[in-house]
LOPATOR-635343 format. One record per residue (C-alpha): x, y, z. Coordinates in nm, 3 decimals. Layout:
N
<r px="X" py="Y" pz="Z"/>
...
END
This chain:
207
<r px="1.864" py="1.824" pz="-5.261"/>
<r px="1.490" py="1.656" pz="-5.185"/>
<r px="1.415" py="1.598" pz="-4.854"/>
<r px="1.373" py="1.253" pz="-4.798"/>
<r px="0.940" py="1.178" pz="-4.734"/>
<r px="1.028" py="0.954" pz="-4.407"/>
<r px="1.208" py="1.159" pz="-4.138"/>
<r px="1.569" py="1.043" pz="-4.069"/>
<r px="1.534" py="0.714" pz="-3.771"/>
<r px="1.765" py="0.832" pz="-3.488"/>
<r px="1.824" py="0.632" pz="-3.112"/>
<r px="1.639" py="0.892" pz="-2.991"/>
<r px="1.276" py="0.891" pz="-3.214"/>
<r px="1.291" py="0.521" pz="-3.166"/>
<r px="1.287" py="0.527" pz="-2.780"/>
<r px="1.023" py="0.813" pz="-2.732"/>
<r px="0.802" py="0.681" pz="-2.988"/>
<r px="0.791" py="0.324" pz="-2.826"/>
<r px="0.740" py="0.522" pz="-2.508"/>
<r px="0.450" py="0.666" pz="-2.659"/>
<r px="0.297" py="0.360" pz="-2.795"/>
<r px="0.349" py="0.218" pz="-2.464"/>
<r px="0.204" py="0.488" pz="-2.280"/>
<r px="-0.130" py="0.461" pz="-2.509"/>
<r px="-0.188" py="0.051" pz="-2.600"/>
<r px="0.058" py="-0.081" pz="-2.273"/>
<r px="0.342" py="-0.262" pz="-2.260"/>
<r px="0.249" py="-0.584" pz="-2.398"/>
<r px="0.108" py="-0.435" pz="-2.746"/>
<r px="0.491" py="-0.322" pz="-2.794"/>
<r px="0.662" py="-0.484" pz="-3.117"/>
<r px="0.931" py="-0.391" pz="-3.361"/>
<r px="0.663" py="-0.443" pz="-3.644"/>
<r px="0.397" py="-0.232" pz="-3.459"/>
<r px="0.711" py="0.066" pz="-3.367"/>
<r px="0.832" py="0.025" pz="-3.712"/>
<r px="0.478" py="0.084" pz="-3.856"/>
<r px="0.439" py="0.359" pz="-3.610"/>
<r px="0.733" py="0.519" pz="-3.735"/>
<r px="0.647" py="0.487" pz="-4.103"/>
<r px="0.955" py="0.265" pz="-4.193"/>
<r px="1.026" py="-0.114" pz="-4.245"/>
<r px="1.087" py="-0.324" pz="-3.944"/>
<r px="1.441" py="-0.418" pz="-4.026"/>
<r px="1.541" py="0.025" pz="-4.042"/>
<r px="1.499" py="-0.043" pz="-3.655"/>
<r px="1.804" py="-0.302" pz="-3.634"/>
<r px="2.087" py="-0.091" pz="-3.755"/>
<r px="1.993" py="0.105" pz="-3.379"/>
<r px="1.874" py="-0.137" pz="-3.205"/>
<r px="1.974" py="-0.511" pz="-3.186"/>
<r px="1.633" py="-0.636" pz="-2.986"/>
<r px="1.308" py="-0.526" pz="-2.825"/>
<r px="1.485" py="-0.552" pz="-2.559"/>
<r px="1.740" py="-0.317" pz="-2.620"/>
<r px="1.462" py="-0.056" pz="-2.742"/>
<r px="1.296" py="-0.132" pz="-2.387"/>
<r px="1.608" py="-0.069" pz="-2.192"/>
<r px="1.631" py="0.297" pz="-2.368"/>
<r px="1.291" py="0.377" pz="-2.286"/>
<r px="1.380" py="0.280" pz="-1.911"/>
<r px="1.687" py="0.468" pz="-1.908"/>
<r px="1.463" py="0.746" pz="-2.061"/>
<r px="1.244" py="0.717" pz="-1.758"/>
<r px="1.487" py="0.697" pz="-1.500"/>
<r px="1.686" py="1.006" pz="-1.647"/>
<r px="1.429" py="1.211" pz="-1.472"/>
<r px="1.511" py="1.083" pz="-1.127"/>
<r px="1.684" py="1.325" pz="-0.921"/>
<r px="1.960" py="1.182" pz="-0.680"/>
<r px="2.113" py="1.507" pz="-0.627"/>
<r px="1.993" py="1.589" pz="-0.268"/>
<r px="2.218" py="1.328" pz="-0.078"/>
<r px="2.480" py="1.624" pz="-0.046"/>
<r px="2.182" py="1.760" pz="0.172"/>
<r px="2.149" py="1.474" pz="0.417"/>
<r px="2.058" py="1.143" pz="0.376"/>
<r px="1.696" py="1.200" pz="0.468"/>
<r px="1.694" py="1.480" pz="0.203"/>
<r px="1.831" py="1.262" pz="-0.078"/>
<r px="1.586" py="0.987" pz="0.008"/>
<r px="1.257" py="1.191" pz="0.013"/>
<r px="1.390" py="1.411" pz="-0.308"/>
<r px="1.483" py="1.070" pz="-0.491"/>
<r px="1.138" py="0.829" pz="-0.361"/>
<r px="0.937" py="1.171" pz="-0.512"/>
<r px="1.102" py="1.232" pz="-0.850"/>
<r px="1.086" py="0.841" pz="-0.919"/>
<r px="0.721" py="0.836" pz="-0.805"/>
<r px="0.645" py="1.127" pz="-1.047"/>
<r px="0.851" py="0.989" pz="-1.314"/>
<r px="0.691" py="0.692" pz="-1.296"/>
<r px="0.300" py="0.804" pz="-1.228"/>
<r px="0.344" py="0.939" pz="-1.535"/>
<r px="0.403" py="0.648" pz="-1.693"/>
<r px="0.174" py="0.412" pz="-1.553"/>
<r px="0.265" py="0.124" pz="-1.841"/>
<r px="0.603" py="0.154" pz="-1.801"/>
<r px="0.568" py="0.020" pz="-1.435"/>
<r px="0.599" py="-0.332" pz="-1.525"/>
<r px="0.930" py="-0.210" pz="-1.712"/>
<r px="1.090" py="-0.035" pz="-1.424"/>
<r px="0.998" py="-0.260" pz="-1.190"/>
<r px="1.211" py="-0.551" pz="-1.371"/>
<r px="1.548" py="-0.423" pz="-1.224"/>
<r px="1.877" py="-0.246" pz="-1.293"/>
<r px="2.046" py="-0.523" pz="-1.543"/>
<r px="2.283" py="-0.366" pz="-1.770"/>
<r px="2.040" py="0.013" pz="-1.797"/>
<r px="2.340" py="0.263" pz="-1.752"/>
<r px="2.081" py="0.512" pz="-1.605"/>
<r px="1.937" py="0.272" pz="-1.382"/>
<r px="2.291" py="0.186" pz="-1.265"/>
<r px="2.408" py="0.546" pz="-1.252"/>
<r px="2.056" py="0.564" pz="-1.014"/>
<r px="2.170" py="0.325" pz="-0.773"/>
<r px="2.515" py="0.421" pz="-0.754"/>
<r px="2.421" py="0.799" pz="-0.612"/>
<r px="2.144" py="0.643" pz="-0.386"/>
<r px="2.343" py="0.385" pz="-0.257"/>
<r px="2.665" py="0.616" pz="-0.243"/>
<r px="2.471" py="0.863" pz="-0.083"/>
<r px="2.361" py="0.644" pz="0.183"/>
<r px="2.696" py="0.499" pz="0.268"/>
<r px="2.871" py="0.868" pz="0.259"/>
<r px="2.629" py="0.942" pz="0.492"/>
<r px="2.716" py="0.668" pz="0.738"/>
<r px="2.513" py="0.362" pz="0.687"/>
<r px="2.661" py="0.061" pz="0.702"/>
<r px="2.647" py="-0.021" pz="0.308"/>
<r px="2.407" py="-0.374" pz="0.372"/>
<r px="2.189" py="-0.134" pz="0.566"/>
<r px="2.230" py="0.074" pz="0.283"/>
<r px="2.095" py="-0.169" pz="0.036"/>
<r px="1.814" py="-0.251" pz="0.265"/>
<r px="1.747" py="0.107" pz="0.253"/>
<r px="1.697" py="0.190" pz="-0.076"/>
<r px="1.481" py="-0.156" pz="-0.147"/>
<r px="1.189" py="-0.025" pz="0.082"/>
<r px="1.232" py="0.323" pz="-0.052"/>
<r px="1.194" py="0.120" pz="-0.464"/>
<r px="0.911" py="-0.126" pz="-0.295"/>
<r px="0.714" py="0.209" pz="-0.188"/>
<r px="0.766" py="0.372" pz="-0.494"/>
<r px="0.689" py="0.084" pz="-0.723"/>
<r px="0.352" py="0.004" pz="-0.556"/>
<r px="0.226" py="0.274" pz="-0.529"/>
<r px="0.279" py="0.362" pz="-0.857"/>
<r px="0.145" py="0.045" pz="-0.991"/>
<r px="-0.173" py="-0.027" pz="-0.740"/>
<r px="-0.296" py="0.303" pz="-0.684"/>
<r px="-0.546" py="0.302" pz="-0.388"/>
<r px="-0.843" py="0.514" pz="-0.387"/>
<r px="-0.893" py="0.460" pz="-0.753"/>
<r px="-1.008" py="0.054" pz="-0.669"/>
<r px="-1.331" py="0.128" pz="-0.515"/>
<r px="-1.661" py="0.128" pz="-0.693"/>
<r px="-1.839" py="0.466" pz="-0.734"/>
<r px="-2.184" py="0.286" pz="-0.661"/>
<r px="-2.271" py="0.316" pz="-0.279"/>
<r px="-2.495" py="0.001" pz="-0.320"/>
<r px="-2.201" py="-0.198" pz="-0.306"/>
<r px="-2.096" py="-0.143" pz="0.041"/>
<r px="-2.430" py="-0.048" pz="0.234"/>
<r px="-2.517" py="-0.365" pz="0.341"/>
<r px="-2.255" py="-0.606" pz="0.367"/>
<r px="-1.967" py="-0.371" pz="0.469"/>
<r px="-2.051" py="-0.076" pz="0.686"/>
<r px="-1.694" py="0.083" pz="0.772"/>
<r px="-1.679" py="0.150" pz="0.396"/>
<r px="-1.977" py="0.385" pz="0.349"/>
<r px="-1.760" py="0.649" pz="0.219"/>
<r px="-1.588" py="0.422" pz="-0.001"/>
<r px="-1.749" py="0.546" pz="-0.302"/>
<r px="-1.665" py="0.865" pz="-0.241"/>
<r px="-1.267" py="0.759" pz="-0.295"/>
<r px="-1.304" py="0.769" pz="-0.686"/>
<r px="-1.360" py="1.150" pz="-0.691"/>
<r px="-1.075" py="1.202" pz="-0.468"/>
<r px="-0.862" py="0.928" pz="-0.607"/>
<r px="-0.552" py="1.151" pz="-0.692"/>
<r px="-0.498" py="1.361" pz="-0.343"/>
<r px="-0.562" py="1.045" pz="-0.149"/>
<r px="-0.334" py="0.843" pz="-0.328"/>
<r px="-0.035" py="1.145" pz="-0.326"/>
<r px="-0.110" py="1.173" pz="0.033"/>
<r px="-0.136" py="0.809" pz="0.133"/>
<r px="0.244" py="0.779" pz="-0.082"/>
<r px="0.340" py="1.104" pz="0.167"/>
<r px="0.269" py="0.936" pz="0.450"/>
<r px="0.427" py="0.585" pz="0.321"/>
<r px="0.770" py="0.758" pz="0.269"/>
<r px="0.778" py="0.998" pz="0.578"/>
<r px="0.718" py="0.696" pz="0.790"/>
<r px="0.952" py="0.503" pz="0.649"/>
<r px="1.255" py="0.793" pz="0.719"/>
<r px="1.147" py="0.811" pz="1.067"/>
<r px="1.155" py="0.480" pz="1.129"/>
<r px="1.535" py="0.520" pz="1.026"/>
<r px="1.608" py="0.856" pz="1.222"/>
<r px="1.821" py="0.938" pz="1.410"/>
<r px="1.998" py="0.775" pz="1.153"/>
<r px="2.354" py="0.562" pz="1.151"/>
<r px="2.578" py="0.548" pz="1.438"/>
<r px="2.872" py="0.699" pz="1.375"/>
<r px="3.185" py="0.510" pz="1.510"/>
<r px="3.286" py="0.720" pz="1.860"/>
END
């Protein structure tokens, strides 16, 4: 039996090949005619898998998220927080054009949902009132979402010209670009272990 020229369309190729388009031409360039095209097929092969865009966009969020580990609550809430804030910052520095995505919330996305379950289940098992809890876990998705989306260092011009004269605390400033990816992993470091010990010691247990 021939093997058919166009490789069979699964869920699967769908989602990582819109996550690939996204990755190279951003979010905004994605379409069902453009992933179609992509994928060497007519737009309407797409439907039988996925009912929208949007559906295609939740699986490549899901996708994303999938990476996230949650798995250090059992270790203490301070270790599930700084294992969780780390693995979502690398999942999503990786994916700089998905930020926009991820940033747009939970809605129905079973991973995202399965995400905020652990973190928030984590937090409560742990002892924190559960509106604390909540409260919690927003600054730890605030951090992570800005500083995956406005990365720091990388802002400044490279030209030294620019500051000399008018702004003299930021002589160095041009120097950031070079050093753009330690500065802005260290500046996230500092963001997140701040954050936990503004929480520590922690919940009050009930005596």
């Amino acid at each position: 039996m021939a093997r058919p020229r166009t490789p069979l369309l699964s869920p699967d190729r769908i989602r990582d090949t819109a996550l690939a388009l996204i990755d190279e031409h951003g979010l905004a360039s994605l379409s069902m005619r453009r992933l179609a095209e992509t994928l060497g097929v007519q737009a309407s092969s797409l439907y039988s898998h996925y009912a929208t865009k949007d559906d295609v966009l939740d699986a490549v969020a899901n996708r994303l998220v999938r990476d996230v580990d949650t798995s250090d609550f059992r270790h203490g809430w301070q270790d599930g927080l700084l294992t969780w804030a780390r693995s979502y910052h690398a999942a999503l520095t990786a994916h700089p054009n998905c930020v926009p995505l991820i940033a747009s919330g939970t809605g129905r996305r079973e991973q995202f949902l399965g995400m905020a379950n652990s973190v928030h289940g984590g937090l409560v098992g742990a002892g924190w009132p559960a509106r604390r809890a909540t409260e919690i876990s927003g600054a730890v998705k605030y951090l992570v979402i800005g500083a995956a989306s406005t990365p720091f260092a990388s802002g400044f011009a490279d030209d030294v010209q620019v500051y000399l004269d008018r702004y003299p605390h930021l002589s160095q400033a041009h120097r950031l670009r070079d050093d753009a990816g330690r500065i802005d992993h260290d500046s996230f470091e500092l963001g997140l272990t701040c954050l936990i010990a503004g929480l520590e010691p922690g919940p009050r247990r009930p005596e």
